[in-house]
C-alpha positions in Angstrom: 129.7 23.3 76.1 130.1 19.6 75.0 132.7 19.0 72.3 129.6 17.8 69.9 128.0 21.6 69.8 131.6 23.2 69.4 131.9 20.4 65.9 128.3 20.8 64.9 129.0 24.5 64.5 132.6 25.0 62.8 131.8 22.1 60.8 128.2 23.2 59.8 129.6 27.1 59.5 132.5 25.4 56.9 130.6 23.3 54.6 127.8 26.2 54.5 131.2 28.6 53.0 132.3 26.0 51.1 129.1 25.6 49.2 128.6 29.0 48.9 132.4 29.6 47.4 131.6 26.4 45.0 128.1 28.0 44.3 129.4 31.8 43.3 132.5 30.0 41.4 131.1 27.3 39.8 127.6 27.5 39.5 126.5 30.5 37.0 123.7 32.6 38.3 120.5 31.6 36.5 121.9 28.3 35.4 120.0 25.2 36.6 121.9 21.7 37.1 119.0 18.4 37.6 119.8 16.5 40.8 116.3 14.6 41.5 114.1 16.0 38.3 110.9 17.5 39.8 112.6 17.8 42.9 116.0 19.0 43.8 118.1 21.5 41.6 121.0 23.1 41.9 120.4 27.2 40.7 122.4 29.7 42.4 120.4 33.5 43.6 121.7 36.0 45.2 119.1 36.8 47.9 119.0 40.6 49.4 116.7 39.4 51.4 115.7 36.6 53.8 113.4 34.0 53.3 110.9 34.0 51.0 112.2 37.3 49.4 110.6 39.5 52.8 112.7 42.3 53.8 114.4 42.3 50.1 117.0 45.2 50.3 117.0 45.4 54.2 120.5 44.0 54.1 121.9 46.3 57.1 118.6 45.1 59.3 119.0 41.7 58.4 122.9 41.9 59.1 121.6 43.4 62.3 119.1 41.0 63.2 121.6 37.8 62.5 123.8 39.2 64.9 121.5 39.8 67.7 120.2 36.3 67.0 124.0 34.6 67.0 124.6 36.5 70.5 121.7 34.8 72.0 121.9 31.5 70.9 125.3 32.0 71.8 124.4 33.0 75.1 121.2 29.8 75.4 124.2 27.7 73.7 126.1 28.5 76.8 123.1 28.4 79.5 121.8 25.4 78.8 124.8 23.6 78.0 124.2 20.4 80.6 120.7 20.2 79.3 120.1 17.3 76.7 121.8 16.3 73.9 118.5 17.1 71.5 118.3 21.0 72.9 122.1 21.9 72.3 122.0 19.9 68.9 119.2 22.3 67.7 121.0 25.2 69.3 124.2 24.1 67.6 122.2 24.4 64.5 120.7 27.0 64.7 123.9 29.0 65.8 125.8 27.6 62.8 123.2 28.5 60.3 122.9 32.0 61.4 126.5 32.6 61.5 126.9 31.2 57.5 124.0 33.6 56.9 125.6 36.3 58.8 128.8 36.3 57.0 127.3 35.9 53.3 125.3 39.4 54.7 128.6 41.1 56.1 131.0 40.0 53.8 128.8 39.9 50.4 125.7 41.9 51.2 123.7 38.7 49.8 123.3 35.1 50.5 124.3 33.1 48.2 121.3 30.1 47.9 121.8 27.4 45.6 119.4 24.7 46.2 116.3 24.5 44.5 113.4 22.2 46.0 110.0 21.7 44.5 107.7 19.8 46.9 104.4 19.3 44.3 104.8 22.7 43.6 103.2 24.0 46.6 103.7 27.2 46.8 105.6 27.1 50.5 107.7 24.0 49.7 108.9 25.7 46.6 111.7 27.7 47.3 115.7 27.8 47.0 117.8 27.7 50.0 121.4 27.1 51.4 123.0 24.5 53.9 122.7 27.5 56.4 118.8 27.8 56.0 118.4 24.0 55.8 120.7 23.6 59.5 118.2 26.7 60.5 115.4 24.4 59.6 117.1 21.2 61.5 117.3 23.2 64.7 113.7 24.7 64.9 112.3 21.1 64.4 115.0 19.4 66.8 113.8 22.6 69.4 110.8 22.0 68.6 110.7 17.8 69.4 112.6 18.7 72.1 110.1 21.2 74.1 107.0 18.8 72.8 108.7 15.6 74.7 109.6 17.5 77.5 106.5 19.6 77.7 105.2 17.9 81.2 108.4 18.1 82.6 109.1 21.9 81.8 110.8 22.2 79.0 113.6 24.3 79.6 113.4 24.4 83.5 117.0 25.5 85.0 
């Protein structure tokens, strides 16, 4: 695995805990701090669930299920690891989001979210989130540019 994926993930799986141990010490649950008023907030939840609030009080599934999802982007981490730069970025992501998730689920049986966006309040771009869920986010759309430029060429061909 290229030395880039192995930093994207312990450095994206460290600032994800660091945030979340500022969050739960620092930042009250139910207060709100203004970064860009009408847009970005800072207001700490405890989610028992995943996104959107679906599966709220699953906590053992969703532990479950970010497990099983850390093992295989482990294992496509490892698989595709001469592939390019754009794929194993995502991957990297994706991994390193999963695992902050993972251990906020194992360790606190919550994630701790903490940022608050408010696109024109439309109802899907309204929502609070963590750096886990927004390198989550990163990932899909880098996977996602990456299998749309490579689409005649086979995406993900060995």
């Amino acid at each position: 695995m290229p030395w880039y994926c192995l930093a994207i993930i312990i450095f994206g799986i460290l600032i994800d805990q660091l945030t979340k141990y500022w969050a739960v010490t620092f930042l009250p649950l139910g207060q709100t701090d203004v970064i860009i008023p009408g847009f970005i907030e800072l207001q700490r939840l405890n989610n028992h669930g995943a996104a959107y609030n679906i599966l709220t009080g699953k906590i053992t599934l969703l532990f479950l299920i970010s497990v099983i999802a850390v093992i295989i982007l482990g294992y496509l981490l490892y698989h595709y690891r001469w592939h390019q730069p754009l794929l194993l970025i995502g991957l990297s992501c994706l991994l390193a989001g999963s695992v902050g998730n993972a251990l906020d689920r194992g360790v606190r049986g919550y994630v701790v979210d903490m940022i608050y966006i408010n696109v024109w309040n439309i109802p899907l771009l309204n929502f609070v989130c963590n750096l886990a869920d927004i390198l989550i986010s990163l990932g899909v759309i880098l996977i996602l540019i990456y299998l749309l430029h490579n689409n005649d060429k086979g995406a993900v061909a060995h």
